[in-house]
C-alpha positions as CSV (number, residue, x, y, z in Angstrom):
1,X,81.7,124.7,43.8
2,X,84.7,124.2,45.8
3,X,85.4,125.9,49.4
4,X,88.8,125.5,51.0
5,X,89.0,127.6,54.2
6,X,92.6,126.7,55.5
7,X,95.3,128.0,53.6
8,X,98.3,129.5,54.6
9,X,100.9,131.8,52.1
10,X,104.8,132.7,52.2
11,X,103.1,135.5,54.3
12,X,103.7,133.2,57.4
13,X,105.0,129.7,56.8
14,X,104.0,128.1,53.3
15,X,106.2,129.0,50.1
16,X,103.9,130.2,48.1
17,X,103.3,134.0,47.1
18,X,99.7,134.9,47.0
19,X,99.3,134.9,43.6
20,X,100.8,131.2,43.4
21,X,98.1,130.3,45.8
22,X,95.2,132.0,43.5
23,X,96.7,130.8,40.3
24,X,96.2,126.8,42.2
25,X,93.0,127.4,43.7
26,X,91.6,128.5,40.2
27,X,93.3,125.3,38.8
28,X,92.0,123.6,41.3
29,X,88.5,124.6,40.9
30,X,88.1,126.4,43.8
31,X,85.5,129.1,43.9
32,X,86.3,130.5,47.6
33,X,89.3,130.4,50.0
34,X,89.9,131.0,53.3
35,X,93.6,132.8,53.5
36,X,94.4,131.9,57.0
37,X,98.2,133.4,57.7
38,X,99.9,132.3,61.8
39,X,99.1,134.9,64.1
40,X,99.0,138.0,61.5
41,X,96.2,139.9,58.8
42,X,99.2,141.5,56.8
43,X,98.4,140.4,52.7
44,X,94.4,140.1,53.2
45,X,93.5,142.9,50.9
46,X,95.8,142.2,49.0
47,X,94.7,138.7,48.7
48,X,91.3,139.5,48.1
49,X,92.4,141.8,45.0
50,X,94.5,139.3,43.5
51,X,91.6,136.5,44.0
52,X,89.4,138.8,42.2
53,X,91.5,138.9,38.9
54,X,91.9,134.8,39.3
55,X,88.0,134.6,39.7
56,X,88.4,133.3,43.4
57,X,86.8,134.6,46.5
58,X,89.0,135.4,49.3
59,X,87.5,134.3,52.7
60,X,89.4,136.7,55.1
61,X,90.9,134.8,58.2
62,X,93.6,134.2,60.5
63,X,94.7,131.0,63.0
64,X,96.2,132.3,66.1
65,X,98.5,130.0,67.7
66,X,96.6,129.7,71.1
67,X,97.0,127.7,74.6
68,X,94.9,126.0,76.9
69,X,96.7,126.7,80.0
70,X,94.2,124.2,82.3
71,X,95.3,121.0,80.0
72,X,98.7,123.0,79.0
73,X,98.4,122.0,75.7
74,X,98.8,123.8,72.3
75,X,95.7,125.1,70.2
76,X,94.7,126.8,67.3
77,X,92.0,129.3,66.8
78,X,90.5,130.0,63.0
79,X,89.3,133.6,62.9
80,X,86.9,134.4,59.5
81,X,85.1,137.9,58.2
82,X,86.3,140.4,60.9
83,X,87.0,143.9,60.3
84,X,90.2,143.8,58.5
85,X,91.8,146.8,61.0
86,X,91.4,144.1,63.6
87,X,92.7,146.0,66.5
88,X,92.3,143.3,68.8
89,X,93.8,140.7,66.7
90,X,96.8,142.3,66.0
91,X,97.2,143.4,69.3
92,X,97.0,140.0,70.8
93,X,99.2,138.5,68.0
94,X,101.5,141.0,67.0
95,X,104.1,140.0,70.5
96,X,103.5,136.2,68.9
97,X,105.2,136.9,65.8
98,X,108.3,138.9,67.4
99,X,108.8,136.4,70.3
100,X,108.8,133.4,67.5
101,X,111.1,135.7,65.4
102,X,113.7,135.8,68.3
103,X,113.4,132.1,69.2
104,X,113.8,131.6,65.4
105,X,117.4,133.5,65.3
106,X,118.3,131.6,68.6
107,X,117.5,128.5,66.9
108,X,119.8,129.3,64.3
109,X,122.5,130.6,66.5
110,X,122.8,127.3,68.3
111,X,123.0,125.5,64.8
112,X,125.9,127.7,63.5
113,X,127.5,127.0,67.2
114,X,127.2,123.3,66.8
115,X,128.9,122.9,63.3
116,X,125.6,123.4,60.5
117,X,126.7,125.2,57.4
118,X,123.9,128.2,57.5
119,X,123.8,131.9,58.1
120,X,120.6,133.9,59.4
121,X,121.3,135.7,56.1
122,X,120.6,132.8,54.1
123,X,117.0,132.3,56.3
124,X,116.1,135.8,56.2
125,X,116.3,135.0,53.0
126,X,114.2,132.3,52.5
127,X,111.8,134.8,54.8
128,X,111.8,137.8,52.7
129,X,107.8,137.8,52.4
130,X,107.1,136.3,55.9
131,X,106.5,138.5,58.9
132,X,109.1,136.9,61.0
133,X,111.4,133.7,60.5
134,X,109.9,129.7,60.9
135,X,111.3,126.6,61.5
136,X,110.5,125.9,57.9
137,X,112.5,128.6,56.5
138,X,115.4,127.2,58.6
139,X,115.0,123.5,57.3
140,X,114.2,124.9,53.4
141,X,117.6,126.3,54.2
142,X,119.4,122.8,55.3
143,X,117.6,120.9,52.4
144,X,119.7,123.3,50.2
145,X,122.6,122.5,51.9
146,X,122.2,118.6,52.0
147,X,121.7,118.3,55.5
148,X,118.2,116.2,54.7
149,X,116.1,115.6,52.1
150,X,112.0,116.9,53.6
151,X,111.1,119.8,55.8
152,X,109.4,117.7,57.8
153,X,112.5,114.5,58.4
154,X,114.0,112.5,61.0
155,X,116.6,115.9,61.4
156,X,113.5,117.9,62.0
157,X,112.5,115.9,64.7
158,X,116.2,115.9,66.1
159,X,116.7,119.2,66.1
160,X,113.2,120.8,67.4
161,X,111.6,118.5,69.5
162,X,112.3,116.9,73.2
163,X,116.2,117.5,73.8
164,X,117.2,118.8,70.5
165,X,119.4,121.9,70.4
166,X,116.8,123.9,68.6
167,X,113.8,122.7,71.2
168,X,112.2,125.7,72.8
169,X,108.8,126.6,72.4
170,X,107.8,130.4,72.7
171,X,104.9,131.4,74.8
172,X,101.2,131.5,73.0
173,X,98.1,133.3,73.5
174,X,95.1,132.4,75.4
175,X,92.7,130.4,73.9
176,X,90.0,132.5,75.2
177,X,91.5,135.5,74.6
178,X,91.9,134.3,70.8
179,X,88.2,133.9,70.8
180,X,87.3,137.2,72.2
181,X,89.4,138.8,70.0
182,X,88.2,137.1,67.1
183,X,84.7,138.3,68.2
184,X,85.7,142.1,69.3
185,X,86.5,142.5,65.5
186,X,83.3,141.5,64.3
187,X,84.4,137.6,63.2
188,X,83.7,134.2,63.0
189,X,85.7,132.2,65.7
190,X,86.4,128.1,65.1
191,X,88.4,125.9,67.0
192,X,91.0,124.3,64.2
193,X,91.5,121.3,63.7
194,X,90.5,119.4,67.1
195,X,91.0,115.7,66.4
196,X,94.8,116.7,65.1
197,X,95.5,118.6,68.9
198,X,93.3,116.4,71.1
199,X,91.7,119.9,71.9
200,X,88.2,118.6,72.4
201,X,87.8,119.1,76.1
202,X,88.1,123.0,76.0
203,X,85.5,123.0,73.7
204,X,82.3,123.9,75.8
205,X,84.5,125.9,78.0
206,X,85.0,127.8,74.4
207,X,81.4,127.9,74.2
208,X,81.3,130.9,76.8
209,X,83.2,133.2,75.4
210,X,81.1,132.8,72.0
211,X,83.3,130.1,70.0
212,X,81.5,129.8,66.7
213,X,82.4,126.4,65.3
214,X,84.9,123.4,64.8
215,X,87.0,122.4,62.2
216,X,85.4,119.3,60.9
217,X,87.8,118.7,57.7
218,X,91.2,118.5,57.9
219,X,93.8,115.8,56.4
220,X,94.8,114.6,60.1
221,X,91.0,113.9,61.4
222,X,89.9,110.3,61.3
223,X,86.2,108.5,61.3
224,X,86.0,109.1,64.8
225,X,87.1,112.9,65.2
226,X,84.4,113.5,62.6
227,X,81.9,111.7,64.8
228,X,83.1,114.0,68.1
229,X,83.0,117.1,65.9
230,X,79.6,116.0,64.3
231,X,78.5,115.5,68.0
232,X,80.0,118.8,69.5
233,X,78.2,120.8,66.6
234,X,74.9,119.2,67.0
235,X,75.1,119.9,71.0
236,X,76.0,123.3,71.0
237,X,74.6,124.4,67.6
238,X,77.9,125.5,66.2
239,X,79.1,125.9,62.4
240,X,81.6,123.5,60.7
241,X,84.5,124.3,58.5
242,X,87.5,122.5,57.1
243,X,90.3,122.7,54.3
244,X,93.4,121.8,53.1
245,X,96.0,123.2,55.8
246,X,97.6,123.8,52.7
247,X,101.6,125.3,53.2
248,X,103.2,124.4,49.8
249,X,106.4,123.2,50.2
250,X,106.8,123.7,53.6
251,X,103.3,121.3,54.3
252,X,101.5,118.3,54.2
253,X,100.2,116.2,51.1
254,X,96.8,117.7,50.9
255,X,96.4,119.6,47.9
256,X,94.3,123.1,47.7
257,X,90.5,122.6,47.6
258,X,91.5,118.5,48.0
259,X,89.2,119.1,51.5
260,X,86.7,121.0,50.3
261,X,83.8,122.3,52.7
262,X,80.0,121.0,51.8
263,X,77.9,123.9,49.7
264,X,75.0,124.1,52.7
265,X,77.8,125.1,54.7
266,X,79.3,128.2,52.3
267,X,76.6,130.3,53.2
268,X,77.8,130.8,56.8
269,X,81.1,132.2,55.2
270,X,80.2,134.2,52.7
């Protein structure tokens, strides 16, 4: 029985439809998957509909893209089984996917300005399922058009990060907040993927505002982040998860269901 609880759709930033993702989970032997979309629940029923037909059960979720504002440092929040009206999710996240939408059209208004052969047409195309425009759907765009070769390339780098003409990050959520929101709609709340953000410091700060669990299983974790989150869990008594960050495409080189959670710890999902 395989579990993978971090997988993202063309819904936010991965290019695969929801029933790709089903159709590779079943090939992949994977019984139950966590649909995890940036910062929005639009496609979960859905989801779990089309995971019935495929014989896959849809764990609902969400990761919010959160901050720690005493380290000032990007982190991710998991959120798992809460009411799907989640009224304070969506309230918290909705002004996340409009601001990143804007910064998204700015991005490629400074490209057009500085000579690249690409139109917002041509993204919004590439966007058509998403809630709002990504970086990804910007660089699937300049792939097409020869400008590199991999989402994720030397031109990436040039263009989004430190001085690049498309740097600019847009303002996240609380991490706390996250959490309690998480909570208020009756969820499951895990910190993602600690060892990849170096978020381990906030974590029994997390603790008081009822922070479920840690990511333990993720394709950027090493010996020793297992050994911190190992630790953390034991400490504090919290509830380990993992998957496949899976985005397509637009992702990594981890497969679905290649990080699959244990069986003793499917119960605490289901």
């Amino acid at each position: 029985m395989r579990m993978d609880l971090h997988v993202h759709t063309n819904i936010s930033d991965s290019d695969y439809s929801l029933e790709e993702t089903m159709e590779r989970a079943r090939e992949n032997g994977v019984r139950y998957l966590g649909i995890v979309d940036h910062d929005t629940t639009a496609g979960l029923k859905k989801a779990i509909s089309i995971g019935e037909k495929y014989g896959v059960k849809v764990i609902p979720g969400i990761e919010i893209s959160a901050y720690d504002f005493k380290r000032k440092q990007k982190i991710h929040i998991l959120g798992y089984n809460f009411d799907l009206n989640a009224a304070n999710i969506r309230k918290l996240c909705d002004p996340i996917i409009r601001r990143r939408h804007a910064n998204c059209i700015w991005q490629i208004g400074n490209l057009v300005e500085n000579g690249y052969s690409i139109s917002l047409e041509e993204v919004k195309a590439k966007a058509r399922n998403s809630t709002c425009i990504y970086k990804q759907h910007i660089m699937a765009v300049l792939m097409e058009k020869g400008y590199t070769d991999a989402i994720y390339s030397d031109l990436y780098t040039a263009l989004f990060k430190n001085n690049g003409i498309c740097a600019g990050d847009i303002e996240y959520v609380d991490a706390f907040k996250a959490v309690e929101a998480v909570k208020q709609d009756k969820g499951t709340a895990i910190l993602a993927h600690p060892g990849q953000s170096g978020s381990f410091d906030i974590i029994e700060e997390l603790r008081e505002v009822d922070l479920d669990g840690l990511e333990l299983y993720h394709e950027d974790h090493c010996a020793n982040d297992h050994k911190r989150i190992m630790e953390y869990a034991f400490k504090y008594n919290m509830i380990l998860s993992g998957g496949s960050d899976f985005h397509g495409n637009y992702g990594g080189r981890t497969d679905i269901g290649e990080l699959s959670v244990p069986p003793e710890y499917v119960r605490e999902f289901l």
